[in-house]
C-alpha positions as CSV (number, residue, x, y, z in Angstrom):
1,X,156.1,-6.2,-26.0
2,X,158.9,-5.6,-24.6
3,X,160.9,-1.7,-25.7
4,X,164.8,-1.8,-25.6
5,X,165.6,0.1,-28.7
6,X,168.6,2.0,-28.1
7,X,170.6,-1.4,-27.5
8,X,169.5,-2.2,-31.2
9,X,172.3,-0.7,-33.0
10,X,174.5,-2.4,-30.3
11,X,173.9,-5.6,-31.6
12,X,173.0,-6.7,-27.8
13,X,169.2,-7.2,-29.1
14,X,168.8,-8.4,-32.4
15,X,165.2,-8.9,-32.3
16,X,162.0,-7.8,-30.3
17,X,158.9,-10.0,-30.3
18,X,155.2,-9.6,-29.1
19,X,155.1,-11.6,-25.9
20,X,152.6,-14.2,-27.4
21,X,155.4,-15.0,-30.7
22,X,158.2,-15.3,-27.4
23,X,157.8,-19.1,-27.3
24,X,157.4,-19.9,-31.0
25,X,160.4,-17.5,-31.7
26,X,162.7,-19.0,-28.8
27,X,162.2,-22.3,-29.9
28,X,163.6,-21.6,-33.7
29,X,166.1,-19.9,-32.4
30,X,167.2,-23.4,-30.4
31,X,166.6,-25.1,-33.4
32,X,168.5,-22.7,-36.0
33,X,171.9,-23.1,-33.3
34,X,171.4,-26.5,-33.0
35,X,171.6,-27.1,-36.3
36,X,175.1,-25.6,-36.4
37,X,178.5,-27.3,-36.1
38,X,178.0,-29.3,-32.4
39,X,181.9,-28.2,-31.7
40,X,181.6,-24.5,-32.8
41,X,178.3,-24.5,-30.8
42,X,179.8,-25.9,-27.8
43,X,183.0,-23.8,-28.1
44,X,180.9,-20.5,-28.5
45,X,179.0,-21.6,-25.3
46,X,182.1,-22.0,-22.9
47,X,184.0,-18.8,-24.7
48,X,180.9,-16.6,-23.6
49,X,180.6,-18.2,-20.2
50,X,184.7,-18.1,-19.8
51,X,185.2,-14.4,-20.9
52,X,182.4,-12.5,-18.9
53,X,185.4,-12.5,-16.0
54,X,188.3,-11.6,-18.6
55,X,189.7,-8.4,-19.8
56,X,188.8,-7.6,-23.2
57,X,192.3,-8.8,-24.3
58,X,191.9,-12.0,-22.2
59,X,188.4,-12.8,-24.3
60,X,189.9,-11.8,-27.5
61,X,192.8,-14.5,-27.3
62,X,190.5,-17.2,-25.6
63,X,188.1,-16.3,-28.8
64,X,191.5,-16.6,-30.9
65,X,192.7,-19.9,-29.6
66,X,188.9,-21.0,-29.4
67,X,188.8,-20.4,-33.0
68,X,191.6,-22.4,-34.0
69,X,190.3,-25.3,-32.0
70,X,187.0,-25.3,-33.9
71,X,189.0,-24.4,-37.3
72,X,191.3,-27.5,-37.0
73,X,187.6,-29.9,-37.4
74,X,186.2,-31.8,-39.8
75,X,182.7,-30.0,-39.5
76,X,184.6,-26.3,-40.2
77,X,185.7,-27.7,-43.4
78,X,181.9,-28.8,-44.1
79,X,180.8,-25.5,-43.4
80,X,183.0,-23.8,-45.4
81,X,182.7,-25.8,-48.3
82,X,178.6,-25.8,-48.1
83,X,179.1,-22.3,-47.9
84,X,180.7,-21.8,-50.4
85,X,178.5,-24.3,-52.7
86,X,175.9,-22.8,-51.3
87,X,174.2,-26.3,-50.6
88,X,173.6,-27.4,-46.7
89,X,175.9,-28.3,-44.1
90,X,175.8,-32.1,-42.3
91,X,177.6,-31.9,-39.4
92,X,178.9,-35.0,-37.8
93,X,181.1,-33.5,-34.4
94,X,184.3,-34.1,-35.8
């Protein structure tokens, strides 16, 4: 198993598993993103991979304008409406 605990309250690891659950675990984790809004998803991908050479202000206004983007779809409206019904979300990347 592998010990990181003081980056737990950090939010950088959100979850430690015995090395035998590692495979198991990592492929619900594909499976609970991918089941998520296929814009928001691929949005969130490039905003991570875009701001790791920004300033903090630079990836807070890419995350801004990002968010717009992905606000301004079909599927955030989904989302937010099976949210709020409290019923699942079918998203159709629009």
């Amino acid at each position: 198993m592998v010990r990181c605990r003081s980056k737990l309250p950090l939010g950088l690891i959100t979850k430690v598993v015995e090395t035998e659950a590692l495979i198991s675990d990592t492929e619900n984790l594909i499976h609970e993103i991918l089941s998520q809004a296929p814009i928001a998803v691929r949005m969130t991908w490039e905003a991570i991979h875009r701001g790791m050479n920004l300033t903090l202000e630079e990836s807070a206004l890419l995350g801004a304008d990002y968010f717009g983007l992905v606000a301004s779809t079909e599927d955030f409206l989904v989302g937010t409406n099976a949210f709020l019904e409290k019923t699942p979300a079918f998203f159709r990347g629009r």
